[in-house]
Structure formats: C-alpha cells, structure tokens
N, CA, C and O atoms as a Tripos MOL2 file, in Angstrom:
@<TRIPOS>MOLECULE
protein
  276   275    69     0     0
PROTEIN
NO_CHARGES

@<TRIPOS>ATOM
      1 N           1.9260  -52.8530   42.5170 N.3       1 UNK1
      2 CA          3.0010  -53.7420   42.9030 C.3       1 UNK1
      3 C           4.2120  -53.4470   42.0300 C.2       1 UNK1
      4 O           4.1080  -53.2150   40.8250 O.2       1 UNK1
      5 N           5.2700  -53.4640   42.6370 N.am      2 UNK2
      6 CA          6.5310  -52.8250   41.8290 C.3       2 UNK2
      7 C           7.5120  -54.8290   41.9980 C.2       2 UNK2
      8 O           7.5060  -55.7790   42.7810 O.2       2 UNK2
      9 N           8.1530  -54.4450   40.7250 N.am      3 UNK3
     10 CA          9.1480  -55.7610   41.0900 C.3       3 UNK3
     11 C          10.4230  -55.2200   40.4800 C.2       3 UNK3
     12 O          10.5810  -54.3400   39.6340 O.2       3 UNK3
     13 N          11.3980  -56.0680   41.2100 N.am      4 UNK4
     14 CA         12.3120  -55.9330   39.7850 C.3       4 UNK4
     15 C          12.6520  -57.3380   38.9490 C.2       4 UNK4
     16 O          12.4080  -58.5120   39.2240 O.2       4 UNK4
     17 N          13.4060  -56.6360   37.6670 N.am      5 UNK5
     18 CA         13.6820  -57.7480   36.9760 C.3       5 UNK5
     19 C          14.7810  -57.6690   36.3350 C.2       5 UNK5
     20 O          14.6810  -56.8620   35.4120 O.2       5 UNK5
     21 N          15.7490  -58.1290   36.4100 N.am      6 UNK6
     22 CA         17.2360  -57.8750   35.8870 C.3       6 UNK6
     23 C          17.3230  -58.5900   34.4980 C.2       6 UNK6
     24 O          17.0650  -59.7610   34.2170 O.2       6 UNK6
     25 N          17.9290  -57.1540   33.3920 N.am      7 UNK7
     26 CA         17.6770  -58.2120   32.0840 C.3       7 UNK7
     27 C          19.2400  -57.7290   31.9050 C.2       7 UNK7
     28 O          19.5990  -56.7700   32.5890 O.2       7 UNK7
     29 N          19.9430  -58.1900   31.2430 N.am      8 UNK8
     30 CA         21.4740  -57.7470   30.4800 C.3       8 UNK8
     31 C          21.2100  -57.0800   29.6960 C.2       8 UNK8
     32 O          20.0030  -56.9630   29.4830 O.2       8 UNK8
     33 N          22.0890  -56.3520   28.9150 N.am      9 UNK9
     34 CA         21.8220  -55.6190   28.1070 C.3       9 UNK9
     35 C          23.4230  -54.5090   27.4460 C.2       9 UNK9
     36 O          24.1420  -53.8780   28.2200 O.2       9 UNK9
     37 N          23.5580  -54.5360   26.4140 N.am     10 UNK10
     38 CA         24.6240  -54.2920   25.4400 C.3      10 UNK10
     39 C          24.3270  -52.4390   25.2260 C.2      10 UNK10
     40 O          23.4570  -51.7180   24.7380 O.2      10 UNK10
     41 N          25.5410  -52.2960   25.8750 N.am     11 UNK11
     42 CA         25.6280  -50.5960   25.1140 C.3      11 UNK11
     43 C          26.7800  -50.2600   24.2460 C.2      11 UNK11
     44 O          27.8980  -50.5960   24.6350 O.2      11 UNK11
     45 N          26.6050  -49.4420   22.7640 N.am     12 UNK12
     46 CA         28.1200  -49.1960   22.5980 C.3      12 UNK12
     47 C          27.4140  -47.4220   21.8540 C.2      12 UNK12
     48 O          26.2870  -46.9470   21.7140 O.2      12 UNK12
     49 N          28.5160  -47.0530   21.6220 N.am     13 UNK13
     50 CA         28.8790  -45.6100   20.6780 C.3      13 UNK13
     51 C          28.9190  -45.8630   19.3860 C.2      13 UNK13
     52 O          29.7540  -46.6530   18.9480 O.2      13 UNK13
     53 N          28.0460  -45.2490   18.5930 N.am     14 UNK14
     54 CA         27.9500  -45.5970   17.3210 C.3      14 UNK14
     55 C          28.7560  -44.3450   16.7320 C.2      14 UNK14
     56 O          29.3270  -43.5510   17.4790 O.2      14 UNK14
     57 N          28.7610  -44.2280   15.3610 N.am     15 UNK15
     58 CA         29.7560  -43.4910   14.7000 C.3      15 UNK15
     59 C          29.6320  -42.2620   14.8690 C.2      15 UNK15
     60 O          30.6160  -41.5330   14.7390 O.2      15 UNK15
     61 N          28.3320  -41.7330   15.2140 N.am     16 UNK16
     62 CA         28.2920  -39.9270   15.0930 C.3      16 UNK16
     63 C          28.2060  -39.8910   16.5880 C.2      16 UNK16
     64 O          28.1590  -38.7880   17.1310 O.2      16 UNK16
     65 N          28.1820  -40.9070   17.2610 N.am     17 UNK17
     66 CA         28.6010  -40.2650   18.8730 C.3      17 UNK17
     67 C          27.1540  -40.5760   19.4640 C.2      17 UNK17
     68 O          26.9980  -39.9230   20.4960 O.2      17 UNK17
     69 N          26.1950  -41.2520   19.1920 N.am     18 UNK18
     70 CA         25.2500  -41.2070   20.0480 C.3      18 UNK18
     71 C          25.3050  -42.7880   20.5730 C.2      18 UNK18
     72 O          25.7420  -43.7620   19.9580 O.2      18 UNK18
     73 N          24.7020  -42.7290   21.9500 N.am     19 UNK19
     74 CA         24.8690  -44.6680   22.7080 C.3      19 UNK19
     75 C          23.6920  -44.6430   22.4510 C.2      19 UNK19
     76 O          22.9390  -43.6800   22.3100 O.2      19 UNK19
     77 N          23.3950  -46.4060   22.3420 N.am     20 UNK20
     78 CA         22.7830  -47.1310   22.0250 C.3      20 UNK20
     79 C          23.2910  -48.5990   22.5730 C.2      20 UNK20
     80 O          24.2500  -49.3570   22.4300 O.2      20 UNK20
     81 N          21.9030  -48.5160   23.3720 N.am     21 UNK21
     82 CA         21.8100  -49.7900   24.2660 C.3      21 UNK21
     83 C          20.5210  -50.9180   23.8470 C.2      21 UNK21
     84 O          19.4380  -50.6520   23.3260 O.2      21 UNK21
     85 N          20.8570  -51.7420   24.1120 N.am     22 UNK22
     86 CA         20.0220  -53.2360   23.7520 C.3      22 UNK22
     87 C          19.3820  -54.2520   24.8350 C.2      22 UNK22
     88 O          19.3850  -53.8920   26.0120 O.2      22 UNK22
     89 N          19.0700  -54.9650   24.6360 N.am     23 UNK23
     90 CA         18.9640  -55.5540   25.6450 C.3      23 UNK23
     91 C          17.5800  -56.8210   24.4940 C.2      23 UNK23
     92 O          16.9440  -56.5830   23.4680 O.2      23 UNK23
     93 N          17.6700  -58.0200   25.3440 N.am     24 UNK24
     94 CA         16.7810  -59.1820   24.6380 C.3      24 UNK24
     95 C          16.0800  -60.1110   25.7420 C.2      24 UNK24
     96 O          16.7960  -60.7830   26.4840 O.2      24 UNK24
     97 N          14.5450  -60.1570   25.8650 N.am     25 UNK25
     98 CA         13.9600  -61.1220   26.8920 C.3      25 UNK25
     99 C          13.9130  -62.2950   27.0320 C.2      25 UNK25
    100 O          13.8640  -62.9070   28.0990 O.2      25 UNK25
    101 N          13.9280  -62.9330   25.4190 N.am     26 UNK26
    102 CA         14.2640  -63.9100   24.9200 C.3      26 UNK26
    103 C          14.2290  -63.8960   23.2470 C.2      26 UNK26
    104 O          13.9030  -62.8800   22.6310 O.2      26 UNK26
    105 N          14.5210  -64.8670   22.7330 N.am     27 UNK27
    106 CA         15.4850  -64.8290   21.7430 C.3      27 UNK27
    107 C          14.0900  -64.3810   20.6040 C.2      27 UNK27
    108 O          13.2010  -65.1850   20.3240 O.2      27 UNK27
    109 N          14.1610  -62.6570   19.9490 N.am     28 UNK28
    110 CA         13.1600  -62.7830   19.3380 C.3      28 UNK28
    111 C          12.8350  -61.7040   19.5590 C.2      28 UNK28
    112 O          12.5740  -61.0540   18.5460 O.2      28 UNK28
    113 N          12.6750  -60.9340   20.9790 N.am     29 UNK29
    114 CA         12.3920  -60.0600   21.4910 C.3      29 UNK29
    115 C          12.9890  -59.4570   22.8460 C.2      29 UNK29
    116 O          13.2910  -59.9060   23.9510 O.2      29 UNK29
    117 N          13.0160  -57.7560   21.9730 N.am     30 UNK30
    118 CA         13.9950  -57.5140   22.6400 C.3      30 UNK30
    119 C          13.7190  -56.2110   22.2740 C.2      30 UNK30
    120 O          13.0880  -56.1270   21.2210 O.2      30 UNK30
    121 N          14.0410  -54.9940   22.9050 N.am     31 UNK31
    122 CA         14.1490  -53.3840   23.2570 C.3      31 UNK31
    123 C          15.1830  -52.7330   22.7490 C.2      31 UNK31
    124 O          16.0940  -53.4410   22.3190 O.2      31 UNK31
    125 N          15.3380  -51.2280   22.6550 N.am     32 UNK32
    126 CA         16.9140  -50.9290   22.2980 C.3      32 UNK32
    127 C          15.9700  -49.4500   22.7560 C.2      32 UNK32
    128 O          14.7970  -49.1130   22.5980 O.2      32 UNK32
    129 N          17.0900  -48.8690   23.3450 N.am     33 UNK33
    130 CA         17.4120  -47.5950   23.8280 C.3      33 UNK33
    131 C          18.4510  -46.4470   23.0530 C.2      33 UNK33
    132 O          19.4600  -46.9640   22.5730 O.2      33 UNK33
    133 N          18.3600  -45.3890   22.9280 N.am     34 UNK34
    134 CA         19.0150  -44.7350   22.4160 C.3      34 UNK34
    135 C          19.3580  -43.1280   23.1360 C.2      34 UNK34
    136 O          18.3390  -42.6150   23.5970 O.2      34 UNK34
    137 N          20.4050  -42.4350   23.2620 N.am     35 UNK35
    138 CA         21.1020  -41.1680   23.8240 C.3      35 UNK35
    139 C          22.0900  -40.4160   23.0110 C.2      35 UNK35
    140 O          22.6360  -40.7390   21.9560 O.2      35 UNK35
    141 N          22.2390  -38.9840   23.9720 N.am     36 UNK36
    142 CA         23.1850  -38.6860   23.6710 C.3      36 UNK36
    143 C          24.8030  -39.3220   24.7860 C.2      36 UNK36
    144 O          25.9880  -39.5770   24.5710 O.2      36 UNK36
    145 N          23.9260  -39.3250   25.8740 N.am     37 UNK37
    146 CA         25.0290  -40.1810   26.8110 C.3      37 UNK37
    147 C          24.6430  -41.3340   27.1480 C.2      37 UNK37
    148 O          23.5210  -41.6670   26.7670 O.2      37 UNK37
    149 N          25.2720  -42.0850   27.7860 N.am     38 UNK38
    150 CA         24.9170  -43.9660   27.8630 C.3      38 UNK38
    151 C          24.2800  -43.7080   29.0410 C.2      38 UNK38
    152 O          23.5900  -44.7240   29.1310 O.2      38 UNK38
    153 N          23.9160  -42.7480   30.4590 N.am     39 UNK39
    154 CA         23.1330  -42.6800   31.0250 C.3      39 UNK39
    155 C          21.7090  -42.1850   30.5120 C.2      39 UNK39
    156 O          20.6550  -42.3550   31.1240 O.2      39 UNK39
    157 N          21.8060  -41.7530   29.6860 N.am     40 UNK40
    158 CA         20.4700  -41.0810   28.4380 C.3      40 UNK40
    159 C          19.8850  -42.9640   27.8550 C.2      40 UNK40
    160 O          18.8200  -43.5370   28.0860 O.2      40 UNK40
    161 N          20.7000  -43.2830   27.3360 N.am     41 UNK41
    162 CA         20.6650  -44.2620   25.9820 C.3      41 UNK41
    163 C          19.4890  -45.5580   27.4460 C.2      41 UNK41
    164 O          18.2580  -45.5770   27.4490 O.2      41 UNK41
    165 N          20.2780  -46.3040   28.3110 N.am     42 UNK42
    166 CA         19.8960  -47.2450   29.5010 C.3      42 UNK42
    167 C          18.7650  -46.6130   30.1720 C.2      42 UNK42
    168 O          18.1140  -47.4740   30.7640 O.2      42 UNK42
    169 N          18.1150  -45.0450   30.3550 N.am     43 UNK43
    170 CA         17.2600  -44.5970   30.5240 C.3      43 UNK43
    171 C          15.7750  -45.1600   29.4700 C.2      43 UNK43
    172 O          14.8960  -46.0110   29.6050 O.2      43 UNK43
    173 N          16.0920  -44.2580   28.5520 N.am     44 UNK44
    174 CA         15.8180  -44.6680   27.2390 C.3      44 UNK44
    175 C          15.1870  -46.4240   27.5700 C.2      44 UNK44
    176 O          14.0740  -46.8840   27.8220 O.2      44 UNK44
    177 N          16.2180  -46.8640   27.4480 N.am     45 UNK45
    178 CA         15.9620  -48.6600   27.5800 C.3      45 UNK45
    179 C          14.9290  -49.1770   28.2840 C.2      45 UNK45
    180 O          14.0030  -49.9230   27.9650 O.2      45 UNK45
    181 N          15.3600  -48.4710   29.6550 N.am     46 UNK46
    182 CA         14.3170  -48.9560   30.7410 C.3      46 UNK46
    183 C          12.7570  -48.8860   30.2780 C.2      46 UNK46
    184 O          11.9320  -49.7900   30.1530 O.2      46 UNK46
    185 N          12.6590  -47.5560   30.0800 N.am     47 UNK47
    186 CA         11.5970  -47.5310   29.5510 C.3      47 UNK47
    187 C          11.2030  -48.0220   28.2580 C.2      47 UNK47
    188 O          10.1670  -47.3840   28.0690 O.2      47 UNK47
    189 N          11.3720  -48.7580   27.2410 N.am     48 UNK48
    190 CA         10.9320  -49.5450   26.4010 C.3      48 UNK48
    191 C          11.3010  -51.4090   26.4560 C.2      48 UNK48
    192 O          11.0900  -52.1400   25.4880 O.2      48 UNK48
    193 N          11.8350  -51.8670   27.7080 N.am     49 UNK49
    194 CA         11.5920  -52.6810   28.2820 C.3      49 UNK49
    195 C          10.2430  -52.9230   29.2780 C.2      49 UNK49
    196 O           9.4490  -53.8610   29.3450 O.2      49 UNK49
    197 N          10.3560  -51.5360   30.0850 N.am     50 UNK50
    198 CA          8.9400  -51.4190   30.8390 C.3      50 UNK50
    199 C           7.4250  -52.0000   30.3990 C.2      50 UNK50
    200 O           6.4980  -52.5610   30.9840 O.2      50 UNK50
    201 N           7.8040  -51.3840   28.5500 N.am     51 UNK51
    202 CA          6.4840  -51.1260   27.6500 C.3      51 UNK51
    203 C           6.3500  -52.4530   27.4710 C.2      51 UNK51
    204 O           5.2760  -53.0190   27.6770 O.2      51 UNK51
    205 N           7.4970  -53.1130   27.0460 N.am     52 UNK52
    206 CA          7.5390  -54.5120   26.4410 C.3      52 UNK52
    207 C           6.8950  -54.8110   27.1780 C.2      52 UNK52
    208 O           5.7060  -54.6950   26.8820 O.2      52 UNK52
    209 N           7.1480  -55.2520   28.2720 N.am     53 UNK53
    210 CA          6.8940  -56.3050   29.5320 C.3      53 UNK53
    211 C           5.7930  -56.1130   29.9360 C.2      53 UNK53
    212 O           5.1660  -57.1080   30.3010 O.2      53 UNK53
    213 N           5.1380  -54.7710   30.0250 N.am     54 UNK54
    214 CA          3.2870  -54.5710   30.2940 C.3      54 UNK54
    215 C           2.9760  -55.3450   29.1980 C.2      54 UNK54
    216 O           2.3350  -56.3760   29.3980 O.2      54 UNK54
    217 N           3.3370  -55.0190   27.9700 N.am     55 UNK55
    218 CA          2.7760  -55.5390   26.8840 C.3      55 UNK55
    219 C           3.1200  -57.3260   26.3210 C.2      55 UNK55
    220 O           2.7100  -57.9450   25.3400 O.2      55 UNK55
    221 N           3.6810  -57.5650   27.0110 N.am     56 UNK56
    222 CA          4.0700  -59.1910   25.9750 C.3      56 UNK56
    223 C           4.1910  -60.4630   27.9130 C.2      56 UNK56
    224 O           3.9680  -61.6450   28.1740 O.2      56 UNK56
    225 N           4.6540  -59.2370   28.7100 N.am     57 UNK57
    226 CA          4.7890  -59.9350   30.4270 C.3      57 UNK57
    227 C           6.4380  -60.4350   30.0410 C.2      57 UNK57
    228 O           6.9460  -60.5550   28.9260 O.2      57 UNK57
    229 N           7.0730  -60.6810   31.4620 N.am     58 UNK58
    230 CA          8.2420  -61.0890   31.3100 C.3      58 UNK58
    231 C           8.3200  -62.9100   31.5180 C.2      58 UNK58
    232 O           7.7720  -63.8180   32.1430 O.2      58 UNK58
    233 N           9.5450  -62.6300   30.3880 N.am     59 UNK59
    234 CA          9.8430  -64.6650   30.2740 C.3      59 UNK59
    235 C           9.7730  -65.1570   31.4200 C.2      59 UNK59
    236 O          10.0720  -64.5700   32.4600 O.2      59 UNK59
    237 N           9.2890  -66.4990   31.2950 N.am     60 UNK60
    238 CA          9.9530  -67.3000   32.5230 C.3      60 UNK60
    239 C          10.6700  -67.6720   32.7690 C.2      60 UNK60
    240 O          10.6060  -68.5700   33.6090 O.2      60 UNK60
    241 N          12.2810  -67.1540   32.0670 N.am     61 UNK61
    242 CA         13.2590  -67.5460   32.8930 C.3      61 UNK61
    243 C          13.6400  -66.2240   33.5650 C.2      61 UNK61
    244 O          14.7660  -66.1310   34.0530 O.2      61 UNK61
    245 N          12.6920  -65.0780   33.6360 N.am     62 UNK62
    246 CA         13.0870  -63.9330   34.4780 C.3      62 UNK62
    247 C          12.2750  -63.5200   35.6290 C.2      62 UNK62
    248 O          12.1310  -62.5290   36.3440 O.2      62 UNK62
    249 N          11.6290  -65.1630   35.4500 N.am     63 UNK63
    250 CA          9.9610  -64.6550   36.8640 C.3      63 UNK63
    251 C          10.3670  -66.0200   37.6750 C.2      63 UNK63
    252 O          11.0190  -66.9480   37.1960 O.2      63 UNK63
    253 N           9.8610  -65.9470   38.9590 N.am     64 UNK64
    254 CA         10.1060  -66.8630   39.7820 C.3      64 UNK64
    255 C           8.6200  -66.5400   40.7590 C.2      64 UNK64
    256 O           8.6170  -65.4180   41.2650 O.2      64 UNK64
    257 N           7.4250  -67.3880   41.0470 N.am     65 UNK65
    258 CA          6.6430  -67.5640   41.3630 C.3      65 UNK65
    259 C           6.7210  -68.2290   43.1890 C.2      65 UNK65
    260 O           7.0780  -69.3570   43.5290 O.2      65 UNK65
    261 N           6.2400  -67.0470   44.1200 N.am     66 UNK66
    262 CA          6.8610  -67.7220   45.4440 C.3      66 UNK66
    263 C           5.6280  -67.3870   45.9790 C.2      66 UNK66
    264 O           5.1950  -66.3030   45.5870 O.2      66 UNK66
    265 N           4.7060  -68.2090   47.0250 N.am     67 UNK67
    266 CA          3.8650  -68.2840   47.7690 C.3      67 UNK67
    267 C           4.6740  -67.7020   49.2210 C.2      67 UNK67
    268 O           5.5550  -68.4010   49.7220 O.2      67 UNK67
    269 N           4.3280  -66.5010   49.7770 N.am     68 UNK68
    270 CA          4.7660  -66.2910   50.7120 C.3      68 UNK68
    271 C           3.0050  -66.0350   51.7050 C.2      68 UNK68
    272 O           1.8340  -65.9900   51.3290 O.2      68 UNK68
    273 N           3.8170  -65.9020   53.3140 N.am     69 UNK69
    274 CA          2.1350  -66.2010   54.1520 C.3      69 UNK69
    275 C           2.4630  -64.9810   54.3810 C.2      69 UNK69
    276 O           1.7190  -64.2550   55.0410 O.2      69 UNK69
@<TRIPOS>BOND
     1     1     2 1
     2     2     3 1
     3     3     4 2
     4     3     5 am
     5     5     6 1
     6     6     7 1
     7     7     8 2
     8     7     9 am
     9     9    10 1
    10    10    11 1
    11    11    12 2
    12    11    13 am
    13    13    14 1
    14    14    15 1
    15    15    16 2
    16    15    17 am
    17    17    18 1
    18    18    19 1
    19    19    20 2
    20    19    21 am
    21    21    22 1
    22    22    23 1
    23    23    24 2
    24    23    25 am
    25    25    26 1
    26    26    27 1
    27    27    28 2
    28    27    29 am
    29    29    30 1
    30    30    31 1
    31    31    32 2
    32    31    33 am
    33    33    34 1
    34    34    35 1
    35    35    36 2
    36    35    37 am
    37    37    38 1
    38    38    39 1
    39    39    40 2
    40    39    41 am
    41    41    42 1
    42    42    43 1
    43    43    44 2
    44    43    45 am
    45    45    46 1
    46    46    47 1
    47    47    48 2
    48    47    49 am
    49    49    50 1
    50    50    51 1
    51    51    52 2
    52    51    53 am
    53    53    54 1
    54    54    55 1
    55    55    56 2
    56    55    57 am
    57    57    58 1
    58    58    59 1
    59    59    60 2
    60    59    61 am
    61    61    62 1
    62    62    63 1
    63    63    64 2
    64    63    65 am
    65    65    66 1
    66    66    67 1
    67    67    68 2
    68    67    69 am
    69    69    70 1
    70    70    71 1
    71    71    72 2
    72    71    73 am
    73    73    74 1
    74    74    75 1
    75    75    76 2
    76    75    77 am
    77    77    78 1
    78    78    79 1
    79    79    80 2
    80    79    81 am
    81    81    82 1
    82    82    83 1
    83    83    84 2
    84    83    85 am
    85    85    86 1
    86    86    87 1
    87    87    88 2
    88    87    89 am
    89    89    90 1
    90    90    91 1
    91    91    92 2
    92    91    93 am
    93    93    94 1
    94    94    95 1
    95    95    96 2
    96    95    97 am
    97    97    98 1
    98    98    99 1
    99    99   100 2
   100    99   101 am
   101   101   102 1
   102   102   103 1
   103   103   104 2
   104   103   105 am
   105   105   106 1
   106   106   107 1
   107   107   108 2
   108   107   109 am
   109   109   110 1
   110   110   111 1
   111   111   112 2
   112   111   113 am
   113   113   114 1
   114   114   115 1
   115   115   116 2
   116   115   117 am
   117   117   118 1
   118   118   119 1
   119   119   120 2
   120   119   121 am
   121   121   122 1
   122   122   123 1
   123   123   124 2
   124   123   125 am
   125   125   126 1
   126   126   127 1
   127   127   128 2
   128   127   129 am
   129   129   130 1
   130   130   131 1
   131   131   132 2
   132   131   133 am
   133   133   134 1
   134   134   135 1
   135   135   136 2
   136   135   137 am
   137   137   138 1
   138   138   139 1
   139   139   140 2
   140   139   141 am
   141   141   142 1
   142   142   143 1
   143   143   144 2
   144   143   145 am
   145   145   146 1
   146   146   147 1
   147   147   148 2
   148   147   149 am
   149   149   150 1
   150   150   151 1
   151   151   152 2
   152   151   153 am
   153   153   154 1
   154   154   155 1
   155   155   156 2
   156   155   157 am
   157   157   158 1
   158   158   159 1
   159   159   160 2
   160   159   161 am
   161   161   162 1
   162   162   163 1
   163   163   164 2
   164   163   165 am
   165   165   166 1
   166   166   167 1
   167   167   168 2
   168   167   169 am
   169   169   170 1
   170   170   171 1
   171   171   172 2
   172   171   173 am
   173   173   174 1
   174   174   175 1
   175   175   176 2
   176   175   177 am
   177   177   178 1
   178   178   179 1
   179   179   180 2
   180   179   181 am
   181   181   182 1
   182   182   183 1
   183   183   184 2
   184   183   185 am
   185   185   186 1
   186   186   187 1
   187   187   188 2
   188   187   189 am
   189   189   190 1
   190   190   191 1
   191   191   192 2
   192   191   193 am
   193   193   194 1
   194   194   195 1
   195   195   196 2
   196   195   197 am
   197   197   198 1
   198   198   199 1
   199   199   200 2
   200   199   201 am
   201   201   202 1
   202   202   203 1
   203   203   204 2
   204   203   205 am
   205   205   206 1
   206   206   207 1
   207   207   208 2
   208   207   209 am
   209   209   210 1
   210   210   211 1
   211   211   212 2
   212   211   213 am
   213   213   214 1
   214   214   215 1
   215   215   216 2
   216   215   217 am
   217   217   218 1
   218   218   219 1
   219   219   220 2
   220   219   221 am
   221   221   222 1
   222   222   223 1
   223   223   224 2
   224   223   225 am
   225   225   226 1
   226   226   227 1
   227   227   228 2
   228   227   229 am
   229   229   230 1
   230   230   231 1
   231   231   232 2
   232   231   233 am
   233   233   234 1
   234   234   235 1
   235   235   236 2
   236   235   237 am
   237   237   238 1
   238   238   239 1
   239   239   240 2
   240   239   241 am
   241   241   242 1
   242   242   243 1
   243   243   244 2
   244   243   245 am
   245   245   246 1
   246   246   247 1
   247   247   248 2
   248   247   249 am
   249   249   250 1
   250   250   251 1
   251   251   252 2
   252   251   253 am
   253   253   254 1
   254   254   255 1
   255   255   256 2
   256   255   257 am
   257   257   258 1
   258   258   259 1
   259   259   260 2
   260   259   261 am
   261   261   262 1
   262   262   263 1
   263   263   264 2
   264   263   265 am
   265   265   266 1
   266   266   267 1
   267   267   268 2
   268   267   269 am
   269   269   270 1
   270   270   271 1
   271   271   272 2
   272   271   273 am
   273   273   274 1
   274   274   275 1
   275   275   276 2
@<TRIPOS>SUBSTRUCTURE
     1 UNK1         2 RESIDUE 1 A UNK
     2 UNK2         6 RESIDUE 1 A UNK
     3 UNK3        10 RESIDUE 1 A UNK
     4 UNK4        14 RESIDUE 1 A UNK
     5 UNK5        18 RESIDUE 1 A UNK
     6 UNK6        22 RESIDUE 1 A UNK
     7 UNK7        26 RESIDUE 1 A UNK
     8 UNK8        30 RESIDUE 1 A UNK
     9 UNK9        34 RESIDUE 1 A UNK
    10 UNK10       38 RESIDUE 1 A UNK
    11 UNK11       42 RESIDUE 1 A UNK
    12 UNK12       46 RESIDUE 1 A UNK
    13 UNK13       50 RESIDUE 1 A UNK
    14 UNK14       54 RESIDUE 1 A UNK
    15 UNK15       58 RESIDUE 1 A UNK
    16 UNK16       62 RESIDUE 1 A UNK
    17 UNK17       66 RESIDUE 1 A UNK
    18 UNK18       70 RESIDUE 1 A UNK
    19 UNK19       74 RESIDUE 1 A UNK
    20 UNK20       78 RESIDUE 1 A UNK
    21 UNK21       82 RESIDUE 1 A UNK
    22 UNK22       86 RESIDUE 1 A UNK
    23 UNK23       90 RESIDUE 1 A UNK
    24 UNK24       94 RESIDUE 1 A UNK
    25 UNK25       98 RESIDUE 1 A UNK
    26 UNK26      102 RESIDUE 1 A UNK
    27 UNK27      106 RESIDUE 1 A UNK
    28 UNK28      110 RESIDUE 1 A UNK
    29 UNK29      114 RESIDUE 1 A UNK
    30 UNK30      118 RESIDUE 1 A UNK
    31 UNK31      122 RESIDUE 1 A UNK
    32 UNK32      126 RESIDUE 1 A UNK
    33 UNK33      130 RESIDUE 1 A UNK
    34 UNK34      134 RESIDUE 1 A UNK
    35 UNK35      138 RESIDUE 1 A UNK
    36 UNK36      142 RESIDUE 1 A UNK
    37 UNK37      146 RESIDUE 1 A UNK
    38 UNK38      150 RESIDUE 1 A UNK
    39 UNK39      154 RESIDUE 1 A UNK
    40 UNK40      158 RESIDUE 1 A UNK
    41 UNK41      162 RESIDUE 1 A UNK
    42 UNK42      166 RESIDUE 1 A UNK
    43 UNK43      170 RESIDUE 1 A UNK
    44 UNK44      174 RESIDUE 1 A UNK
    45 UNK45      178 RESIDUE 1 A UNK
    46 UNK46      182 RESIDUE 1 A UNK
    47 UNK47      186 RESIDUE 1 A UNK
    48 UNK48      190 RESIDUE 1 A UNK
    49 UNK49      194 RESIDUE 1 A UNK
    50 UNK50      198 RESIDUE 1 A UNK
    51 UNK51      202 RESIDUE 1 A UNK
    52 UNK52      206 RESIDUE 1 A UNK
    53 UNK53      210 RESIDUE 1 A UNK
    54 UNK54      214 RESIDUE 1 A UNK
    55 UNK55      218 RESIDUE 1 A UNK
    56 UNK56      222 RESIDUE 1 A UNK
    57 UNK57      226 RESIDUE 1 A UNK
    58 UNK58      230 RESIDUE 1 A UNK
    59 UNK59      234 RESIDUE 1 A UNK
    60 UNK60      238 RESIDUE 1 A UNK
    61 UNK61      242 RESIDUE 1 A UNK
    62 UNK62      246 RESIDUE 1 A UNK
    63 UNK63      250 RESIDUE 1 A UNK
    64 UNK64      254 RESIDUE 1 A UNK
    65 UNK65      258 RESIDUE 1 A UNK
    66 UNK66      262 RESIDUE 1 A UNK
    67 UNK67      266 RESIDUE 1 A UNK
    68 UNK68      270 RESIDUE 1 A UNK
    69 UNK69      274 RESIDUE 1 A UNK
C-alpha cells in the first residue's frame, strides 16, 4: 500500500555550497537531508523521512483514518 503524506520542510545553502534540507513530524522529531543540489539534498530527505516513518509511523496530525466500502 503506497500513501502519501505531505510534511514541510526547510532547505537552505550552507557556506561551502552544499543544500541541506529539514523537515520535522512533530516537535522532537524530525529528518534532514543533505546534497550537492537542493534536488539532491529533498531526495536525500525523502528518504530519511521514509525511514523515520517505517520506523516511529506518522503523527496524527498527518494521518486521517477513512472507512471506505
């Protein structure tokens, strides 16, 4: 089963030029991604959000539980 789950998440350029992106599930925990380009760095991310979320499940303010027939 595939879902999605939309989290926000903060990218900037640090001093020697590499991005670095963030992102938090709730307050406490949270992922960070890293590149040489900000499509590298949000790559990066995805996948250690992925890990998180097998591993800890996503908050409930990012799940919504629907009985469909």
């Amino acid at each position: 089963m595939s879902r999605v789950v939309h989290v926000p998440y903060t990218i900037e350029q640090d001093e020697d030029g590499l991005w670095c992106a963030s992102a938090q599930l709730r307050v406490g925990v949270g992922a960070v991604g890293d590149g040489e380009t900000q499509e590298a760095a949000i790559a990066d991310l995805r996948e250690a959000l992925a890990a998180l979320i097998a591993e800890v499940g996503a908050p409930p303010e990012l799940t919504v539980t629907l009985d469909v027939a």
